[in-house]
C-alpha distance (Angstrom), angle and dihedral (degrees) to the residues before:
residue distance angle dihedral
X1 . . .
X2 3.75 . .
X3 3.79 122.6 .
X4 3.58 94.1 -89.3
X5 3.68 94.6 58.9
X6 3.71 99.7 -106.8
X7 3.52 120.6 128.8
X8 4.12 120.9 -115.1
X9 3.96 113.5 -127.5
X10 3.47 97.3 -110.1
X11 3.88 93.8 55.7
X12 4.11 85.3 42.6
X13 4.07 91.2 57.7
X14 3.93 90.0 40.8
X15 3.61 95.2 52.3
X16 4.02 95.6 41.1
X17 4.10 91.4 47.4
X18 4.42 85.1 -110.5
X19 3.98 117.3 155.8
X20 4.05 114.8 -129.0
X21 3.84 108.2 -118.7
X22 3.76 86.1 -103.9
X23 3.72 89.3 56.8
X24 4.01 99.5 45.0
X25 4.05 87.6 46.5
X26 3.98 87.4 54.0
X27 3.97 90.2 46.6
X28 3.71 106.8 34.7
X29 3.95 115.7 104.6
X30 3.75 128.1 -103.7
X31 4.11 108.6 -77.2
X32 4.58 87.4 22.7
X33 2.74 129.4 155.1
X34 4.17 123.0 -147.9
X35 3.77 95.2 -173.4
X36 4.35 77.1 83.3
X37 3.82 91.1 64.2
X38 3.83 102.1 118.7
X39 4.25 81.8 -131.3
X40 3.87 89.0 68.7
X41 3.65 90.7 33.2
X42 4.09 91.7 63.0
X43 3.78 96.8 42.8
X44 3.77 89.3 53.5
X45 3.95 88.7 46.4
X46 4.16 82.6 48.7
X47 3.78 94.4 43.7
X48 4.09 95.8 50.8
X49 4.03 95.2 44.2
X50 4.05 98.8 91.8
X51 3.73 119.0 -94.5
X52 3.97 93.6 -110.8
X53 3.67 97.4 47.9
X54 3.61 86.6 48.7
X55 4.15 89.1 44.7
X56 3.91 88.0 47.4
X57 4.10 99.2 52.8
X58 3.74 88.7 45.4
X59 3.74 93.1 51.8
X60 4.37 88.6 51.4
X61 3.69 88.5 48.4
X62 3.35 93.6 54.0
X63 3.96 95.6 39.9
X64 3.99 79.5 44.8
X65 3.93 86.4 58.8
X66 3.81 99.2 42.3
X67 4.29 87.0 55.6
X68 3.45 90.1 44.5
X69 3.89 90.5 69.4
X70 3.34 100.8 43.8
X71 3.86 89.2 58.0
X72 3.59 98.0 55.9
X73 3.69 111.8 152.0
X74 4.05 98.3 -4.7
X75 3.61 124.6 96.0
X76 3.96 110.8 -118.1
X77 4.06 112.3 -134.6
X78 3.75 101.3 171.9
X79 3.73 126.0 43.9
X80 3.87 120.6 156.0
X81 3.93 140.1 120.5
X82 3.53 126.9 -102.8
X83 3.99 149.7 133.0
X84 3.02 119.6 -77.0
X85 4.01 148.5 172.7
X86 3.63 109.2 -147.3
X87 3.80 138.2 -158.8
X88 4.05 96.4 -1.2
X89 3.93 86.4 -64.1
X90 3.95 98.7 -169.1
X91 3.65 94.8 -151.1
X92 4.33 87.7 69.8
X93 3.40 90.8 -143.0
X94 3.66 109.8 151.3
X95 4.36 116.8 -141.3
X96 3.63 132.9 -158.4
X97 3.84 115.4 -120.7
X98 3.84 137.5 125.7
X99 4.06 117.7 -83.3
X100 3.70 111.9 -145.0
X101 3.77 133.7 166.8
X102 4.01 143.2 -177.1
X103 3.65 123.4 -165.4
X104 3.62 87.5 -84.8
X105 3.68 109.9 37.2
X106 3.79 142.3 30.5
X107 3.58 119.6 -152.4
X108 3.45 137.8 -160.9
X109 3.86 116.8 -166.2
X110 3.59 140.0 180.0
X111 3.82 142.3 162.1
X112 3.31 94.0 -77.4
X113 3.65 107.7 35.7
X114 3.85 151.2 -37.9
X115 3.59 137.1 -100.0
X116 4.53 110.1 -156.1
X117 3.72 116.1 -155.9
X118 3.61 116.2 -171.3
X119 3.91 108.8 -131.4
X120 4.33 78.1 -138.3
X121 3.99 86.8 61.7
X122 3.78 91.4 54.2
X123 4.21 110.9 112.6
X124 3.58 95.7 157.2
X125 3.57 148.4 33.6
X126 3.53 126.3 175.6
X127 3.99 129.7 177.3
X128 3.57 136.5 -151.6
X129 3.82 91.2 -6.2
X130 3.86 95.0 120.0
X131 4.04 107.9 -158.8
X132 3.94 114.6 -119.6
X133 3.80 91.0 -120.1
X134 3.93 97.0 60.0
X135 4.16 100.3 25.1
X136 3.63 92.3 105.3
X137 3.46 91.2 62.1
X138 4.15 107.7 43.0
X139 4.12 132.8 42.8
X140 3.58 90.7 -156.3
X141 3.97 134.9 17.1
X142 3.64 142.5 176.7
X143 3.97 114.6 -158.7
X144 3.32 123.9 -154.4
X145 4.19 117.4 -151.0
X146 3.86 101.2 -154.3
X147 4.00 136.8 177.1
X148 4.06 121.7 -136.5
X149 3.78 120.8 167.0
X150 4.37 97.9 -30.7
X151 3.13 98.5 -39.2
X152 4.02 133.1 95.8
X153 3.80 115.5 -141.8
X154 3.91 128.2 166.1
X155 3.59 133.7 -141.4
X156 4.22 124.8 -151.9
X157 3.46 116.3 -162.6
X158 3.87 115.1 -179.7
X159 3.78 139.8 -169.6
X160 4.02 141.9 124.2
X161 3.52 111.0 -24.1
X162 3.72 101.0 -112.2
X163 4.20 96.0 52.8
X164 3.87 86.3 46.8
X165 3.73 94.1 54.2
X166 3.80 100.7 42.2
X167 3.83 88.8 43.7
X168 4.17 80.6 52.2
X169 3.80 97.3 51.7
X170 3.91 86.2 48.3
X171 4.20 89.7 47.8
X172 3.97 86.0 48.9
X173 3.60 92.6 43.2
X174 4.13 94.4 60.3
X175 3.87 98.2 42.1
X176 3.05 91.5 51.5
X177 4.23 117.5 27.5
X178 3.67 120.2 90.1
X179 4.35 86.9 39.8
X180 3.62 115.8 160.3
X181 4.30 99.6 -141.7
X182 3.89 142.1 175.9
X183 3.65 113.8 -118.9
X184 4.09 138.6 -169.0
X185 3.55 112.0 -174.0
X186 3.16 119.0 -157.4
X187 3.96 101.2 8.3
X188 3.73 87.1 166.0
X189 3.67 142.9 -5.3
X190 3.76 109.0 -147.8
X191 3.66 106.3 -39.1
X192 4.30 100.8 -18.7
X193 3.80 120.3 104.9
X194 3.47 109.4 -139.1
X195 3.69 127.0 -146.5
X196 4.40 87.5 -134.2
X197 4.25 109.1 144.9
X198 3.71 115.8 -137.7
X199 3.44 122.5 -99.2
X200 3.84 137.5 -143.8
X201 3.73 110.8 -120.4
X202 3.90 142.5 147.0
X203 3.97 127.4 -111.3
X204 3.99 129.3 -132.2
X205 3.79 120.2 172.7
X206 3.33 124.3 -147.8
X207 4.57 126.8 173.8
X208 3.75 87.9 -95.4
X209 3.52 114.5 22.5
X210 3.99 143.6 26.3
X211 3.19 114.1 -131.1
X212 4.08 128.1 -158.1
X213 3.57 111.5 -169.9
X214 4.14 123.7 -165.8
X215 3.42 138.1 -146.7
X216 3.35 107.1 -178.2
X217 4.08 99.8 48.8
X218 3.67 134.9 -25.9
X219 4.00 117.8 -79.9
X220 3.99 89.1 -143.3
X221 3.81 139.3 49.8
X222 4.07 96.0 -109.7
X223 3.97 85.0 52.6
X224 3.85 96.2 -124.2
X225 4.19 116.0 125.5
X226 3.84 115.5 -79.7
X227 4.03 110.3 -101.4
X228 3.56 123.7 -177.8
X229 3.79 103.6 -155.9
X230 3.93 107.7 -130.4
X231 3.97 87.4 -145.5
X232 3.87 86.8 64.5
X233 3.86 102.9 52.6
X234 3.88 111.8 122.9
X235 3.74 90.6 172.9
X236 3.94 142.3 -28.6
X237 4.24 124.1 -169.5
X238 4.03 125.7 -168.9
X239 3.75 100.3 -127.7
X240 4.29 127.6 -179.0
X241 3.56 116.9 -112.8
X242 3.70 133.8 -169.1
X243 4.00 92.0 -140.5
X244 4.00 116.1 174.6
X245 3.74 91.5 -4.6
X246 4.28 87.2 -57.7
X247 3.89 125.2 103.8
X248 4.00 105.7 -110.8
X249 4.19 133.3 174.7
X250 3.70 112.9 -118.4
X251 3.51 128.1 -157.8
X252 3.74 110.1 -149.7
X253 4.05 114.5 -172.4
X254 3.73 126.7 -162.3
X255 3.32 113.1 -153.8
X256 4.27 146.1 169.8
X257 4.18 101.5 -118.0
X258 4.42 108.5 160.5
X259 3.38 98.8 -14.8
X260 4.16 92.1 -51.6
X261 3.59 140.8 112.5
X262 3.89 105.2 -113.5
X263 4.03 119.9 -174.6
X264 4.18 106.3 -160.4
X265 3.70 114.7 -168.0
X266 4.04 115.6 -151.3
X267 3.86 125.5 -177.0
X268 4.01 130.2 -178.0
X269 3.63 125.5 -176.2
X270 3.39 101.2 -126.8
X271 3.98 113.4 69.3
X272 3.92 96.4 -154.6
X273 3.90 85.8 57.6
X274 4.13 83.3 47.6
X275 3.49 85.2 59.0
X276 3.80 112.9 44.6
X277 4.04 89.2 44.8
X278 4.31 83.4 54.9
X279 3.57 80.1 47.5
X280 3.90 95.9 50.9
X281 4.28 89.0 52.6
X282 3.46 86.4 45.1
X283 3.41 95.1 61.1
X284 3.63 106.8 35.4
X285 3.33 95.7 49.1
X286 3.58 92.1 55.8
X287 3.67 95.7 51.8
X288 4.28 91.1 49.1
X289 4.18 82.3 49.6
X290 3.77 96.2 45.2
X291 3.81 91.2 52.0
X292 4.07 94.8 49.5
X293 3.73 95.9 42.9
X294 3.62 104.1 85.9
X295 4.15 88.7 35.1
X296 3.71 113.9 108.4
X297 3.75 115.4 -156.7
X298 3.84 119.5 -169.2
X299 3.86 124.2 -137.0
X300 3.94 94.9 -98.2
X301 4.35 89.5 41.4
X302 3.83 80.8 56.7
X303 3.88 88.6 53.4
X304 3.06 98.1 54.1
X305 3.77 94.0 42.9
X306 3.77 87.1 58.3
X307 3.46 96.4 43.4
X308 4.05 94.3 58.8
X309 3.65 83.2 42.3
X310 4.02 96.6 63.2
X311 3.79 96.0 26.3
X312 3.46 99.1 44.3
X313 4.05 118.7 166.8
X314 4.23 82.0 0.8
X315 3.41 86.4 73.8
X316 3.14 95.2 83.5
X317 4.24 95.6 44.4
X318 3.65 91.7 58.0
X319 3.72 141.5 55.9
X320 3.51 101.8 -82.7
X321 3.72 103.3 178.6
X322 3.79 88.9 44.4
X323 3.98 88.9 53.9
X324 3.64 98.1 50.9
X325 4.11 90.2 42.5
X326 3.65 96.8 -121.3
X327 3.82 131.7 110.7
X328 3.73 123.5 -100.6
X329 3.97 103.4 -103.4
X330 3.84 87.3 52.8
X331 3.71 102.8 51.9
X332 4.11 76.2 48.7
X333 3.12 90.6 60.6
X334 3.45 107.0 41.5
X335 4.31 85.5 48.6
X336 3.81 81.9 57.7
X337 3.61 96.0 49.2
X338 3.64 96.4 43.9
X339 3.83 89.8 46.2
X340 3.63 96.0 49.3
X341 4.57 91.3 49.0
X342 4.41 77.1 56.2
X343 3.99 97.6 -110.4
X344 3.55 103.1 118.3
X345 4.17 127.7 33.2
X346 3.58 101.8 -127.6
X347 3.80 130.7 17.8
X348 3.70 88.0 -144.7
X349 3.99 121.6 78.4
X350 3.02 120.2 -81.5
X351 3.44 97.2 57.0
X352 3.52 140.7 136.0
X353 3.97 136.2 -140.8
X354 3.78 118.5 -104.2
X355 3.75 125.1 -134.0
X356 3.78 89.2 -87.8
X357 3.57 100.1 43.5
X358 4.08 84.2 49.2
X359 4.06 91.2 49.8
X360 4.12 87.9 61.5
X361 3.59 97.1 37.5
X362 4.04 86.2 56.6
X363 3.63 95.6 38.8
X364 4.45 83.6 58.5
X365 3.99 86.5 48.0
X366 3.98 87.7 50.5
X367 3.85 93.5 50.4
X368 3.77 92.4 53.6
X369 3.55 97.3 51.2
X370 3.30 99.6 43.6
């Protein structure tokens, strides 16, 4: 092996069982012919391929070889190319390079270098807000407020919209999984304070629900973890609490749960973590808004939205059409409809209501209470 690691050609044909030239000569039958040795075979194959596809797979492998290192021992979840404008670089000019990231680390890596964030430095992450300085050159961005040393820089990394906003939930999803949090559930139903303590618990996110998960008893009656479904949040505020005789953010949710107005209360003890999950409802909730706003449902759609909502999987156990006092080829039709403006999974009972389709049936529920 020479010093750069590469195997010589002797050592190449020892360890893959190949005869020298010399050898094959020696050993091939009266009237052979070595040009058929699968050595010579290969080099020709190598020699006809043009000299810049050739130059190009060499360059991945070694790119492929350089990651490879920096991942030792951590699992790599996100690997694509992009543009990007690294490490608060003041001249705004945006690269090309590969974005990967671990659990622990995002990294940003081009040709000429690499620039390692530690998911742990993260304190903010904001999507499709594309900074005035770099909008000329990206549709769609997510930027990424890091700490290194003292000193805060921030990242933007843009693309097409729907790699930049999976790549975001996956960002979100390890700063923030795995959180150890404080939470009161139910501080209120509609407008009644409730005496409920706050209890320790964990925190998983998923697109269209946060989850907090318990190990030392269940947060809720039925004894399953607490979720507050993202689909059903009217409104949430970060407020300042003197908790334990020390100053501490609390996120207080709003949310549609049975038919009620339920306020949930969750703190964490660190306040950059306070931020990126307020970040996180921010977001989703303005994606399930933006695709319902230009959706028009008529009286009987809303129905039948309502109805699936309350029934749920009985829906399809009882009389449907009967319940909602309509004939059978109109609630078909109305399923279709529904299904094809993306609020409910299936236009065929039994079906269930998708995030959007759950965001306007608890918007109705909130304008009869209130």
């Amino acid at each position: 092996m020479t010093e750069d690691g590469t195997q010589t050609q002797d050592s190449t044909r020892e360890q893959a069982g190949e005869q020298s030239p010399e050898e094959a000569r020696s050993r091939a039958p009266e009237g052979g012919d070595v040009a058929e040795s699968d050595l010579l075979q290969a080099y020709r194959r190598k020699k006809s391929e043009p000299d810049d596809d050739r130059e190009q797979r060499e360059r991945e492998r070694s790119e492929q070889k350089r990651i490879k290192k920096i991942g030792d021992n951590e699992s790599i979840v996100v690997d694509f190319v992009a543009n990007f404008v690294a490490g608060g670089n003041a001249s705004f000019d945006p690269v090309k390079g590969r974005v990967l990231m671990s659990q622990r680390r995002l990294i940003l890596a081009t040709a000429k270098g690499k620039t390692n964030i530690s998911i742990s430095s993260i304190f903010d992450i904001a999507v499709g807000q594309v900074p005035p300085e770099v909008e000329e050159f990206f549709d769609y961005t997510v930027m990424v407020g890091y700490i290194t040393g003292r000193q805060r820089r921030t990242t933007v990394i843009g693309g097409d919209r729907e790699t930049i906003e999976k790549f975001s939930l996956l960002l979100f999803r390890a700063a923030l999984n795995g959180s150890r949090t404080q939470v009161t559930h139910p501080a209120r139903i509609g407008g009644r304070v409730l005496d409920t303590p706050r209890r320790p618990s964990g925190l998983h996110l998923d697109y269209e629900a946060v989850t907090f998960p318990d190990d030392g008893g269940p947060l809720t009656e039925n004894g399953e973890p607490f979720h507050i479904d993202l689909a059903s949040v009217i409104f949430f505020e970060v407020l300042e609490r003197t908790i334990d005789d020390e100053k501490r953010l609390v996120l207080s949710v709003q949310h549609v749960k049975q038919g009620q107005t339920v306020t949930s209360e969750i703190t964490l003890d660190s306040r950059r973590k306070m931020n990126i999950l307020g970040r996180y409802l921010r977001l989703v909730y303005h994606w399930i808004k933006s695709e319902v706003r230009n959706i028009e449902v008529t009286e009987q759609g809303l129905e039948v939205l309502v109805g699936l909502y309350s029934a749920g999987e009985m829906a399809a156990e009882v009389d449907f059409s009967e319940l909602l006092g309509v004939e059978e080829a109109v609630l078909d039709a109305e399923l279709e409809e529904l299904h094809g403006e993306g609020l409910i999974e299936d236009e065929e009972l039994p079906t269930a209501l998708t995030p959007q389709g759950r965001f306007i049936v608890n918007e109705e529920i909130e304008d009869v209470n209130v």
